[in-house]
N, CA, C and O of each residue as an XYZ file, in Angstrom:
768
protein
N     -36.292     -7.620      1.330
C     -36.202     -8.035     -0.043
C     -37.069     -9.271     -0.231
O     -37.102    -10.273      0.483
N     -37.682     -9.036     -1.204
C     -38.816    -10.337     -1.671
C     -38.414    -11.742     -2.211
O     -38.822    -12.876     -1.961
N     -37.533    -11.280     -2.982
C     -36.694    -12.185     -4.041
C     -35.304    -12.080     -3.693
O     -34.857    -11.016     -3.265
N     -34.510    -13.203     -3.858
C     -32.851    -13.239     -4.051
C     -32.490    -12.252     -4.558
O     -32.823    -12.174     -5.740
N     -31.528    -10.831     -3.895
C     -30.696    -10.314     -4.820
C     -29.930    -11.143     -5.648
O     -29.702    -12.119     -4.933
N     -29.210    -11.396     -7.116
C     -28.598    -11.830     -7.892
C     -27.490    -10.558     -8.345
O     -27.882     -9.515     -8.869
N     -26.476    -10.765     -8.131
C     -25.103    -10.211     -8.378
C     -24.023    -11.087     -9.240
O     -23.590    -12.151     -8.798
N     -23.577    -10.495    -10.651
C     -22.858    -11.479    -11.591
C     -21.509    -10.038    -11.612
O     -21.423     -8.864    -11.973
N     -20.621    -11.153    -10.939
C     -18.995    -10.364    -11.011
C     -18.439    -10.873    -12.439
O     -18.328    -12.013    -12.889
N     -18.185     -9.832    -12.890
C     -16.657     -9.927    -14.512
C     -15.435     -9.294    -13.677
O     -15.347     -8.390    -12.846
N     -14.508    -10.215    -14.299
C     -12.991     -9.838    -14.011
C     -12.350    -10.689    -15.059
O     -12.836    -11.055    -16.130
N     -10.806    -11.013    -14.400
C     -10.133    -11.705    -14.968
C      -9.528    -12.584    -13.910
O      -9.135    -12.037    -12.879
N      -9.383    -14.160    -14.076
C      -8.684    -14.939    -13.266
C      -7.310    -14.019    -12.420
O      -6.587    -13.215    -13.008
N      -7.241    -14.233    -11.533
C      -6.180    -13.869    -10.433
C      -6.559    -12.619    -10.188
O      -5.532    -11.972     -9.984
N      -7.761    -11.755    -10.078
C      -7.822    -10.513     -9.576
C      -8.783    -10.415     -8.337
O      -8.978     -9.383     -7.695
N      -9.332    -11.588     -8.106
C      -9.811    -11.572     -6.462
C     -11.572    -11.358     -6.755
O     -12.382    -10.642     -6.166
N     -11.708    -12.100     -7.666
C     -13.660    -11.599     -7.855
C     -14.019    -12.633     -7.179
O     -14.688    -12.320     -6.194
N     -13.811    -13.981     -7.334
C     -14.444    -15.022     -6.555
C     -14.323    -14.724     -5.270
O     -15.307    -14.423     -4.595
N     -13.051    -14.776     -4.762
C     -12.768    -14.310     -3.325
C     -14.005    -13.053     -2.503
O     -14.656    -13.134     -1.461
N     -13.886    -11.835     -3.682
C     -15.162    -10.489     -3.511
C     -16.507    -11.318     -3.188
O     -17.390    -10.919     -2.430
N     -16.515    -12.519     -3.880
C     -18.207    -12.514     -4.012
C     -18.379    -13.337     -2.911
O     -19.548    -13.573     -2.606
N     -17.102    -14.054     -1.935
C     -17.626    -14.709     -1.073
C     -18.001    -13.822      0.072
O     -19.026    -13.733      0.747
N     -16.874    -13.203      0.082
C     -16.971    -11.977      1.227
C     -17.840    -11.361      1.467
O     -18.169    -11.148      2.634
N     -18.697    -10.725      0.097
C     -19.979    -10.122      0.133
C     -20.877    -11.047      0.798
O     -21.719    -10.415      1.436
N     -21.050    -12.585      0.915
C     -21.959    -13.044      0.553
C     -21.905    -13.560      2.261
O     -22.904    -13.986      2.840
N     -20.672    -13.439      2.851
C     -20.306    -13.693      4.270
C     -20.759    -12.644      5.095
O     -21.466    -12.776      6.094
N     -20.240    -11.422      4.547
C     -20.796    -10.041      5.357
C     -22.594    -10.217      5.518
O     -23.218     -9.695      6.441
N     -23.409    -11.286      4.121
C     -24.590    -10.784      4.614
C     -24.835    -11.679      5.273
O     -25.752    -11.230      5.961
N     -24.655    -12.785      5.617
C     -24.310    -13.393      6.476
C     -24.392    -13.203      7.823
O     -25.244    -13.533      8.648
N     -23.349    -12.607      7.904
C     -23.611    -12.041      9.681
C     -24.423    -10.729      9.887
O     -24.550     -9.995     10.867
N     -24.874    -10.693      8.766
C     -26.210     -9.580      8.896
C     -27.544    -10.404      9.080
O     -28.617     -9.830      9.265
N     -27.384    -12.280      8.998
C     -28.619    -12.654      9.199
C     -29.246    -12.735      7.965
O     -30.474    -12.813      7.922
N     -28.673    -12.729      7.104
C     -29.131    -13.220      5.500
C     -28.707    -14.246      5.209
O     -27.751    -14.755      5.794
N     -29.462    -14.898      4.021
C     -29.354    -16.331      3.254
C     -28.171    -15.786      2.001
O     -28.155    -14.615      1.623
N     -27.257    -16.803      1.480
C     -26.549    -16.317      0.866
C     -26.092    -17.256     -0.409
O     -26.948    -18.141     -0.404
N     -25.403    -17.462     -1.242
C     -24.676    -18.411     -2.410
C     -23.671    -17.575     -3.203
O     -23.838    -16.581     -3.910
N     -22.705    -18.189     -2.914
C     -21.531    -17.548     -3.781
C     -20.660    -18.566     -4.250
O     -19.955    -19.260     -3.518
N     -20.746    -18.668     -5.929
C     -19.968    -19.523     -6.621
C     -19.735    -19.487     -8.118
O     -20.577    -19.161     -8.955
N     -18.025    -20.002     -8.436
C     -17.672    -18.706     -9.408
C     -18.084    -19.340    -10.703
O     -18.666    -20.411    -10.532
N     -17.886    -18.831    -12.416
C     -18.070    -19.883    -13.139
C     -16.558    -19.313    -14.130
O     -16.141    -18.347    -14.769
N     -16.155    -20.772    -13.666
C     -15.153    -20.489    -14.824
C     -14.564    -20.977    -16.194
O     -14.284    -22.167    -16.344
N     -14.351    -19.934    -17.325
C     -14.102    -20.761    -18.522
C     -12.536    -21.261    -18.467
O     -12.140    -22.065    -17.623
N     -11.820    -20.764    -19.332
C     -10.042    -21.414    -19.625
C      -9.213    -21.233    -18.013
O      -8.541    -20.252    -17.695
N      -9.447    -22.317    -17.240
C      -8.743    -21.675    -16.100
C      -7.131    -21.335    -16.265
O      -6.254    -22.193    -16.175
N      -6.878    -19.812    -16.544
C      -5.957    -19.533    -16.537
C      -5.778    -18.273    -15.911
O      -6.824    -17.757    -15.519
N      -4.387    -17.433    -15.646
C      -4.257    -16.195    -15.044
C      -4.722    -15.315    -16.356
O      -4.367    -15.560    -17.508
N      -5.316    -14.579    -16.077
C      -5.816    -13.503    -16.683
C      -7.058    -13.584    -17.904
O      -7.372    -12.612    -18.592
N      -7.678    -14.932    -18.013
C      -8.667    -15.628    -18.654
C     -10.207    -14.877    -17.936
O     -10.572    -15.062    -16.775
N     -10.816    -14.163    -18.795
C     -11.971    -13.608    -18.360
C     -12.555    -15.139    -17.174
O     -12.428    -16.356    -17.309
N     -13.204    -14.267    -16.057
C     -13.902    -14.670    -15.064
C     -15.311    -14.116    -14.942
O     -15.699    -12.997    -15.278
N     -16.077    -15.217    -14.338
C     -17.219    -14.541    -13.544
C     -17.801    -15.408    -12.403
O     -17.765    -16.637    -12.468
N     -18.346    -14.734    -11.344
C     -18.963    -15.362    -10.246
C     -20.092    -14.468     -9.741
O     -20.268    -13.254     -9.636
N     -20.830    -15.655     -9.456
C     -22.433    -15.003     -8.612
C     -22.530    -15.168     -7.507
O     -22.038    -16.182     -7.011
N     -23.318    -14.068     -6.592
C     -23.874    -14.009     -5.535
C     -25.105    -13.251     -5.113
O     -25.436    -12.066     -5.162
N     -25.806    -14.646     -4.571
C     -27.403    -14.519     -4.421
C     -27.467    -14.057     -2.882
O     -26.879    -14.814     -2.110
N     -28.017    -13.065     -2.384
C     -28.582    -12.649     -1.016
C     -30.174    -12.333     -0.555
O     -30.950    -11.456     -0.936
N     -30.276    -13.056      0.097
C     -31.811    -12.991      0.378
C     -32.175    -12.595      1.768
O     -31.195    -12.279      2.443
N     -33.195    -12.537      2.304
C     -33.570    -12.646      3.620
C     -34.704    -14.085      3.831
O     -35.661    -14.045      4.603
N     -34.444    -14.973      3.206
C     -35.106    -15.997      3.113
C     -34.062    -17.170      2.409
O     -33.065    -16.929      1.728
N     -34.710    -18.761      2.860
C     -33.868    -19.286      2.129
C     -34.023    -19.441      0.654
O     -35.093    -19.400      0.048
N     -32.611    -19.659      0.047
C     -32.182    -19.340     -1.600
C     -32.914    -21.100     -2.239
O     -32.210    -22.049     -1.894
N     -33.879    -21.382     -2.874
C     -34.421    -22.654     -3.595
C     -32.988    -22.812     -5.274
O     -32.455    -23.809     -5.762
N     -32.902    -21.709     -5.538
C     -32.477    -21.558     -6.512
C     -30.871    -22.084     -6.785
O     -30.097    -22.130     -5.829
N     -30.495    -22.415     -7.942
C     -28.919    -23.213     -7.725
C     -28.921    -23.350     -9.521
O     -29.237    -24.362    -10.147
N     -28.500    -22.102    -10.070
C     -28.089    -22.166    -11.309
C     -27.223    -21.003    -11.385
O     -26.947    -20.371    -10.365
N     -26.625    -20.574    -12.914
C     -25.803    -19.442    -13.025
C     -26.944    -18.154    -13.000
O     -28.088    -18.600    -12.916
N     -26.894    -16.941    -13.045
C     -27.501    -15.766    -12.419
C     -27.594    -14.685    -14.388
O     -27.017    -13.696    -14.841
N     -28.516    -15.544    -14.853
C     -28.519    -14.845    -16.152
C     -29.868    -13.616    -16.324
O     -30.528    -13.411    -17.343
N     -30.001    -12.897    -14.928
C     -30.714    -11.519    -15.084
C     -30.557    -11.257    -14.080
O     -31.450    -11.367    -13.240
N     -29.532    -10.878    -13.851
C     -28.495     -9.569    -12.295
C     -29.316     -8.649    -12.179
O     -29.963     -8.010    -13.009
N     -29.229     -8.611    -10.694
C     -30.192     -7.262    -10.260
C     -28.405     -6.283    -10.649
O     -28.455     -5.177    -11.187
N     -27.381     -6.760    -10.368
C     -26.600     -5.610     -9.848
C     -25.014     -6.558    -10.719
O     -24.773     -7.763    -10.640
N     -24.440     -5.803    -11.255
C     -23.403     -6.264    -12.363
C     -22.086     -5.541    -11.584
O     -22.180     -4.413    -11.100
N     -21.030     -6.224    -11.537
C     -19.718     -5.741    -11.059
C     -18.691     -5.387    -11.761
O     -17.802     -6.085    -11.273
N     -18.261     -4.820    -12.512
C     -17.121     -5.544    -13.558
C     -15.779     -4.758    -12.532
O     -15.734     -3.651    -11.996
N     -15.022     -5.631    -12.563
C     -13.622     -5.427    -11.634
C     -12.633     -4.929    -12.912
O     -11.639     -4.212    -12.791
N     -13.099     -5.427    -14.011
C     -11.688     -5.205    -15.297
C     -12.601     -4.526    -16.090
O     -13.397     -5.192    -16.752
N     -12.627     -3.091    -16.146
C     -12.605     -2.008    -17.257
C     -12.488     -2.590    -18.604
O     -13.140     -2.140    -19.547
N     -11.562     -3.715    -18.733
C     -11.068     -4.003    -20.502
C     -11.430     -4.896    -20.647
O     -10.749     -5.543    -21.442
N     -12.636     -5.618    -20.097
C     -13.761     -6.574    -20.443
C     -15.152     -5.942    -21.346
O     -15.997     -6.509    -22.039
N     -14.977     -4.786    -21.044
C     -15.904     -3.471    -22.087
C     -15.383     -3.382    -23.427
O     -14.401     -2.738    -23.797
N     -16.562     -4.486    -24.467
C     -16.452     -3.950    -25.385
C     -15.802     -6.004    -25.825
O     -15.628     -6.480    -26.947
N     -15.638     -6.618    -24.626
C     -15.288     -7.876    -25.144
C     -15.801     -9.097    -24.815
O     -15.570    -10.243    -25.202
N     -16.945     -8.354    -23.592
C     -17.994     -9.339    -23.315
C     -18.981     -8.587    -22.833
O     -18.802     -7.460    -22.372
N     -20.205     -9.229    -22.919
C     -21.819     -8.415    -22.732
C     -21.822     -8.138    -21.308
O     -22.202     -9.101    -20.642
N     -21.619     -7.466    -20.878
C     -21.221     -7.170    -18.971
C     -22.953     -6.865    -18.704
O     -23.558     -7.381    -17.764
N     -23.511     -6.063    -19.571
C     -25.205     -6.131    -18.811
C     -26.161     -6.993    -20.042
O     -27.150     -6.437    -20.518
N     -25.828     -8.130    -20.404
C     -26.673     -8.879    -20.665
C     -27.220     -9.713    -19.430
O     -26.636    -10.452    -18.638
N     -28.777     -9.266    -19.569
C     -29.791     -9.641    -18.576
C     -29.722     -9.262    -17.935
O     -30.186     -9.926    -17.008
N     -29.294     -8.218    -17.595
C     -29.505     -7.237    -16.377
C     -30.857     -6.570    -16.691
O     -31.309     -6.137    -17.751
N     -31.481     -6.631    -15.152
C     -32.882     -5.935    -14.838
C     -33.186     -4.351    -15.265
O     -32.201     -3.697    -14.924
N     -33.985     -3.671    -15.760
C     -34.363     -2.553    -16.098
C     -33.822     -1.908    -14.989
O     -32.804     -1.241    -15.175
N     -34.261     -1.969    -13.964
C     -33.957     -1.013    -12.703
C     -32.767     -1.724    -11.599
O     -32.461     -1.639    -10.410
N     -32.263     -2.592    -13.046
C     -30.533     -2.954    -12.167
C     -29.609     -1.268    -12.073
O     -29.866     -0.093    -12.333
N     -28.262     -2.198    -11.455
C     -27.249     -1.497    -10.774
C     -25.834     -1.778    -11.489
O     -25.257     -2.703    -10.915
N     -24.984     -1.168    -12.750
C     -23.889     -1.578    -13.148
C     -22.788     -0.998    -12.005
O     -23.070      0.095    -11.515
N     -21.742     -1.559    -11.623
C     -20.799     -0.940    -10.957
C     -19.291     -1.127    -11.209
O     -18.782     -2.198    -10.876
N     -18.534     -0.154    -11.778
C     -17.524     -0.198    -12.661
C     -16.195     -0.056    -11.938
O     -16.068      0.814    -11.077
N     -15.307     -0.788    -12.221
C     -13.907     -0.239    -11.121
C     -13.075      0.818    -12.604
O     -12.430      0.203    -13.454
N     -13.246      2.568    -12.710
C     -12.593      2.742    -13.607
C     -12.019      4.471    -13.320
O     -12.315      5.150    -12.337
N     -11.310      4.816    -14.256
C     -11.352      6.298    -13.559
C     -12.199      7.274    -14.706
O     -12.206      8.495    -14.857
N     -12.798      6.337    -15.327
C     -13.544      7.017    -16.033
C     -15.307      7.149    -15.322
O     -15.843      6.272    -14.644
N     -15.981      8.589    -15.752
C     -17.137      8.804    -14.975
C     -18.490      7.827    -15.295
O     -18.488      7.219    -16.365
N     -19.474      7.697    -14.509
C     -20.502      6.905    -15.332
C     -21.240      7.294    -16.230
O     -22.029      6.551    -16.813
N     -21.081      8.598    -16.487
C     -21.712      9.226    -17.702
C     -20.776      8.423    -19.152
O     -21.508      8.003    -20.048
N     -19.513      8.268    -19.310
C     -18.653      7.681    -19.988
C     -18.677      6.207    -19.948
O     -17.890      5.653    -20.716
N     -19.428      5.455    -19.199
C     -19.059      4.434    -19.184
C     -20.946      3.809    -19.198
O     -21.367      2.656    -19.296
N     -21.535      4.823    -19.089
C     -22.920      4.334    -19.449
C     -22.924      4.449    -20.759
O     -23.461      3.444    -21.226
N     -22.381      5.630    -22.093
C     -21.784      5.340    -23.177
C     -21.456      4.365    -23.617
O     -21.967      3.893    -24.633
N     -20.491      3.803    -22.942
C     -20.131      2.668    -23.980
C     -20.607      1.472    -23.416
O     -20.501      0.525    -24.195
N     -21.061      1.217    -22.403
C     -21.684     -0.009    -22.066
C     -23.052      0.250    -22.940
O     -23.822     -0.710    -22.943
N     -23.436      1.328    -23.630
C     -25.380      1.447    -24.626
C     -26.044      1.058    -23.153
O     -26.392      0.017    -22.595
N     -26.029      2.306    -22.873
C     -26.531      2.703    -21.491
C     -27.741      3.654    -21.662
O     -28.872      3.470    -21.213
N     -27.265      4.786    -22.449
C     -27.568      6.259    -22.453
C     -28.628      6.357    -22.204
O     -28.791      7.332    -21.470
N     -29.890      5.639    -22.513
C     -31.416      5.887    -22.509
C     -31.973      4.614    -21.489
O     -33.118      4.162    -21.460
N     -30.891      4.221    -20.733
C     -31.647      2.817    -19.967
C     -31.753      3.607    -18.015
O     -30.971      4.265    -17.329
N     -32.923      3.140    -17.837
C     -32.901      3.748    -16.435
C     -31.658      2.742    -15.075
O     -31.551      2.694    -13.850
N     -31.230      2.353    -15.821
C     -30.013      1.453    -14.703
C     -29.104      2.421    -14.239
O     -29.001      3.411    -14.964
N     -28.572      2.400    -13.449
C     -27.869      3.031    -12.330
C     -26.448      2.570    -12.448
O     -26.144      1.404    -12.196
N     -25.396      3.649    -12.904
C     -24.001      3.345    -13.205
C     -23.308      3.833    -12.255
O     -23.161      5.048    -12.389
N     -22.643      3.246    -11.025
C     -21.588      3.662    -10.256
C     -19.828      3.529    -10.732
O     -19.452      2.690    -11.551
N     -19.195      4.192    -10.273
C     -17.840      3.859    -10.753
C     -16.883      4.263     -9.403
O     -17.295      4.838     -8.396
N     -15.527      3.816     -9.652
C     -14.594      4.203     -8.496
C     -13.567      3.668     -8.823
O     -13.612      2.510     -9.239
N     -12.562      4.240     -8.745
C     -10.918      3.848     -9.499
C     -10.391      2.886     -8.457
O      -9.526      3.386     -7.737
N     -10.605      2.025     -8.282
C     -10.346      0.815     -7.174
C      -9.307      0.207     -7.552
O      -9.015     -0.808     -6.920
N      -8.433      0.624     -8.679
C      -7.673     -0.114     -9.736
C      -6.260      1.307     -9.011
O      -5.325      0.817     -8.377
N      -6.269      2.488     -9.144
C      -5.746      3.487     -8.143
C      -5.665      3.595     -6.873
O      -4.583      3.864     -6.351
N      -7.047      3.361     -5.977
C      -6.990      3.380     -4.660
C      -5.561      1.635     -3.932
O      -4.741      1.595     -3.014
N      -6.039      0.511     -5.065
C      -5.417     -0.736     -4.536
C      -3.969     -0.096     -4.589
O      -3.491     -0.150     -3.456
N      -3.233      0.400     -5.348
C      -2.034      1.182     -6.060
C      -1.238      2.247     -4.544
O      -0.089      2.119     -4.123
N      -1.929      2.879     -4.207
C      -2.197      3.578     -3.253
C      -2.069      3.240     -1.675
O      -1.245      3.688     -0.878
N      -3.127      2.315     -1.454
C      -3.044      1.571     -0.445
C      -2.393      0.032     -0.331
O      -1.806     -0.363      0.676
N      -2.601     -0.773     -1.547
C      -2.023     -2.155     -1.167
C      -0.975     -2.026     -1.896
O      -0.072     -2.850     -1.750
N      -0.821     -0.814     -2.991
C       0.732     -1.443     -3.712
C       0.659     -2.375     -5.041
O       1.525     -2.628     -5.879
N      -0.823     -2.833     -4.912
C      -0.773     -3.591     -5.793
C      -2.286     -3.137     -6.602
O      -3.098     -2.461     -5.970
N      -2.633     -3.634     -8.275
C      -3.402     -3.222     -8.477
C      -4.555     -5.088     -8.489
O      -4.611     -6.088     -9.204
N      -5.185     -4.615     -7.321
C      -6.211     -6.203     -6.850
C      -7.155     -5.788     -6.402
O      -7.257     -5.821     -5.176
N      -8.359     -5.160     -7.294
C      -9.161     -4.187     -7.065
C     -10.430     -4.326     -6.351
O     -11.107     -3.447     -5.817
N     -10.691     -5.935     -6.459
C     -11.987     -6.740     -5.959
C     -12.202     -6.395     -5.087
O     -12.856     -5.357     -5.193
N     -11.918     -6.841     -3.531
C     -12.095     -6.810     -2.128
C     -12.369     -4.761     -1.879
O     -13.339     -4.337     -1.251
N     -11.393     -3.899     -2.461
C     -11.547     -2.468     -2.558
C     -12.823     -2.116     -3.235
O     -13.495     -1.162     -2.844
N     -13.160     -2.828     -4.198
C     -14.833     -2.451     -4.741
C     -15.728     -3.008     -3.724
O     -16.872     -2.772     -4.111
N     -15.751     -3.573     -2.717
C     -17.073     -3.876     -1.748
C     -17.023     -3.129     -1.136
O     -18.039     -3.221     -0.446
N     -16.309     -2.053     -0.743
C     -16.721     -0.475     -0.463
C     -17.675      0.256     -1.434
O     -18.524      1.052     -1.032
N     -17.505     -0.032     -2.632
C     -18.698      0.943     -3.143
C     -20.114      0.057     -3.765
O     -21.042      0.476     -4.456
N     -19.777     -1.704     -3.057
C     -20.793     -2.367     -3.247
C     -21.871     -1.718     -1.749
O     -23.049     -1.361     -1.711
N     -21.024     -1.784     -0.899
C     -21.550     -1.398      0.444
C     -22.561      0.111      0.252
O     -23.485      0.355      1.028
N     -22.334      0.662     -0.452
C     -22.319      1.842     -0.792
C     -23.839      2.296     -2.095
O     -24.684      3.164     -1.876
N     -23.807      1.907     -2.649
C     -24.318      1.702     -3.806
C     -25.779      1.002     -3.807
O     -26.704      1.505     -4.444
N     -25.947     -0.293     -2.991
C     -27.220     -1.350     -2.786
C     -27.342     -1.131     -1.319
O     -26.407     -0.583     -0.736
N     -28.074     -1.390     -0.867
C     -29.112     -1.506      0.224
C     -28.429     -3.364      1.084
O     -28.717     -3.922      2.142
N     -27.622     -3.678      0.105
C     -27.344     -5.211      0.643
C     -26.226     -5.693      1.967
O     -26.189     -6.852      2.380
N     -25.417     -4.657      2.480
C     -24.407     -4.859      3.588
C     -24.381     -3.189      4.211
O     -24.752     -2.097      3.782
N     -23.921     -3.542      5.083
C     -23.442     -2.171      6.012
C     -21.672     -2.058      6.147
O     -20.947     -2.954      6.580
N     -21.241     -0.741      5.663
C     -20.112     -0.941      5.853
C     -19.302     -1.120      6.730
O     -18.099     -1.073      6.473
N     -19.861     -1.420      8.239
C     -19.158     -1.814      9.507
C     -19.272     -3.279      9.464
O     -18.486     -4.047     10.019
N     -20.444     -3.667      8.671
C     -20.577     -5.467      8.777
C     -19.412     -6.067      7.727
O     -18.821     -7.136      7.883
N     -19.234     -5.167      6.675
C     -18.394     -5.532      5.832
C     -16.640     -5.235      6.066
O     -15.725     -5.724      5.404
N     -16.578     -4.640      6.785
C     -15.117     -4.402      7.276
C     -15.194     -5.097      8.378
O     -13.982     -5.309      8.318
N     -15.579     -5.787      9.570
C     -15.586     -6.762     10.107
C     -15.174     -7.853      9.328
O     -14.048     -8.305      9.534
N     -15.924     -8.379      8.428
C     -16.195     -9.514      7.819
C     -14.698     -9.557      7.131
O     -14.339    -10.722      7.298
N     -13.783     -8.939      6.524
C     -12.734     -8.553      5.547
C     -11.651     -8.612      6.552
O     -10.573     -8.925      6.046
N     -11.622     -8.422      7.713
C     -10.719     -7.923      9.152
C     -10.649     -9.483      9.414
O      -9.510     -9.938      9.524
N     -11.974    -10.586      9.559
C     -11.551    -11.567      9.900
C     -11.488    -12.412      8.729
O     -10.711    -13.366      8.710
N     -12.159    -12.172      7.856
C     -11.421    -13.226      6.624
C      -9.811    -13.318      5.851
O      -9.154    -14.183      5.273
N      -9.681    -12.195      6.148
C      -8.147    -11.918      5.249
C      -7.219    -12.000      6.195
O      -6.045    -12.096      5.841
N      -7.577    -11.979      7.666
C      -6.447    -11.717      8.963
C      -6.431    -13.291      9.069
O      -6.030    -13.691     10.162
N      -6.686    -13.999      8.410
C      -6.721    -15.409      8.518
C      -5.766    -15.495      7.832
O      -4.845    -15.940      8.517
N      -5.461    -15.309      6.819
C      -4.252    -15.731      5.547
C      -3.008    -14.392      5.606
O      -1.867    -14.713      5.274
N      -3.247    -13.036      5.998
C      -2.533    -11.827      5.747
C      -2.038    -11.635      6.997
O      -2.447    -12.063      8.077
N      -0.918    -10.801      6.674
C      -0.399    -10.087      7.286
C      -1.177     -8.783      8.055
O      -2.020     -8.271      7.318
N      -1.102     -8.379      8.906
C      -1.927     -7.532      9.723
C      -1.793     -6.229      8.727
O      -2.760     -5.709      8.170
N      -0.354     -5.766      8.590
C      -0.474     -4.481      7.153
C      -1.320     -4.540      6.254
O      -1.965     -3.535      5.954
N      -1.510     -5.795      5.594
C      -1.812     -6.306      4.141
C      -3.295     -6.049      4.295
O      -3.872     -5.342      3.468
N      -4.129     -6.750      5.617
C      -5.322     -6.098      5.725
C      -6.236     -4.859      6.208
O      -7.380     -4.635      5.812
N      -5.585     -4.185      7.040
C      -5.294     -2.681      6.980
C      -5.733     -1.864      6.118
O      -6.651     -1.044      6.109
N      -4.430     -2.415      4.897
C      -4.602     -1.928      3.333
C      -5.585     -2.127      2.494
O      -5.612     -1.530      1.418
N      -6.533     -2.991      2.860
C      -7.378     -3.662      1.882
C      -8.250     -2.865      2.769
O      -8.929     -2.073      2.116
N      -8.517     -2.799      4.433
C      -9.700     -1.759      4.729
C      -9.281     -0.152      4.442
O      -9.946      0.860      4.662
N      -8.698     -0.214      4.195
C      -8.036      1.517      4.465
C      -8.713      1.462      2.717
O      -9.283      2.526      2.473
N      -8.741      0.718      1.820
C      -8.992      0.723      0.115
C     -10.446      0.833     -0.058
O     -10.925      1.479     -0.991
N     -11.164      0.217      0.819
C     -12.332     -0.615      0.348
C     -13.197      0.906      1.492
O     -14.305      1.334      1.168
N     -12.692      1.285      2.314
C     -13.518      2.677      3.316
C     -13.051      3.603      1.774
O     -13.931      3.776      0.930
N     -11.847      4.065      1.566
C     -11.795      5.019      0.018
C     -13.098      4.711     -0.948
O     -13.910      5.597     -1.212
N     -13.208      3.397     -1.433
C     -13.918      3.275     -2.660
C     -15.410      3.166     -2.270
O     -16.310      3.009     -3.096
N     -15.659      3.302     -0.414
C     -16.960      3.551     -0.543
C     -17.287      4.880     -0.265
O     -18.499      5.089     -0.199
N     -16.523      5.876     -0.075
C     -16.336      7.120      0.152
C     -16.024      7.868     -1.826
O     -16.238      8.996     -2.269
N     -15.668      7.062     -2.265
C     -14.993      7.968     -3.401
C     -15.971      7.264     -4.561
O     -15.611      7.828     -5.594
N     -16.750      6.565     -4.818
C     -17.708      6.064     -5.505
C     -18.945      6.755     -6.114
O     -19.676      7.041     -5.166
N     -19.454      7.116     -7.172
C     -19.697      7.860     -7.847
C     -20.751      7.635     -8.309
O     -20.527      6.760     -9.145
N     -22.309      7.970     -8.317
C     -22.869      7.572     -9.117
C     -23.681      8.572    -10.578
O     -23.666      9.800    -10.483
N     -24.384      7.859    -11.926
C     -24.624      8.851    -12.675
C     -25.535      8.134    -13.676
O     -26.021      8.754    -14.622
């Protein structure tokens, strides 16, 4: 890669996007990449729209501002569509990636997609967390179909990376669940 990948996560406070974007940004990491992950937040509250960036390079990052033309857009919360610009400044030949159970043909629709050559992945990560963790905390389960989707991690570097970051704070089940979620959503990830 020539340039910094740039990656801008949407969610909502308490659903684990900051946490996602470090992880990503750790996995490339021990792949021997340059990395920056840091979140920006407005009303810090639980459930107060969020966002955080992460820059990956194979060189070092000069750069140190917010990420206002994403190669690759995340949105973790489905019901941020339609209430904030999720691909403003996103690159022509960016990457949207949706946690929803709706297809990307439907969701390139309503994001005013239909005629743009960007690349819409999706994956019910919001079901699989339900499934496997019990809970619906969909972030860390979408870097399976980040893994999946970009050219930017390998999914053995990234389940490493998740095995020792979360086995730090979790319960040995708890992270299990989060790999047993995040192998689903890069297996069950969709693109259109």
């Amino acid at each position: 890669m020539e340039k910094p990948i740039e990656i801008r996560w949407h969610g909502r406070a308490g659903q684990g996007v900051v946490t996602a974007g470090e992880l990503l940004a750790e996995t490339a990491m021990k792949e021997g990449k340059y990395f920056q992950a840091f979140p920006d937040y407005g009303p810090e509250r639980m459930g107060a729209p969020v966002k955080s960036y992460t820059r990956i390079s194979e060189h070092p990052i000069e750069i140190h501002s917010q990420i206002l033309e994403p190669d690759v857009v995340i949105v973790v919360n489905p019901n941020l569509i339609g209430i904030v610009d999720l691909v403003e400044g996103l690159r022509d030949e960016g990457q949207v990636l949706v946690n929803t159970s709706e297809s990307p043909a439907q969701i390139r629709h309503r994001l005013h997609l239909t005629d743009s050559p960007v690349k819409v992945w999706t994956v019910d990560a919001g079901r699989i967390g339900m499934e496997t963790i019990g809970r619906d905390i969909p972030s860390t389960i979408m870097l399976g179909m980040v893994a999946r989707a970009t050219d930017l991690i390998q999914l053995d570097s990234l389940i490493q990376c998740v095995e020792e970051k979360l086995g730090e704070k979790l319960q040995r089940h708890i992270v299990e669940a989060n790999l047993n979620g995040l192998k689903q959503a890069y297996e069950q990830a969709v693109e259109g």
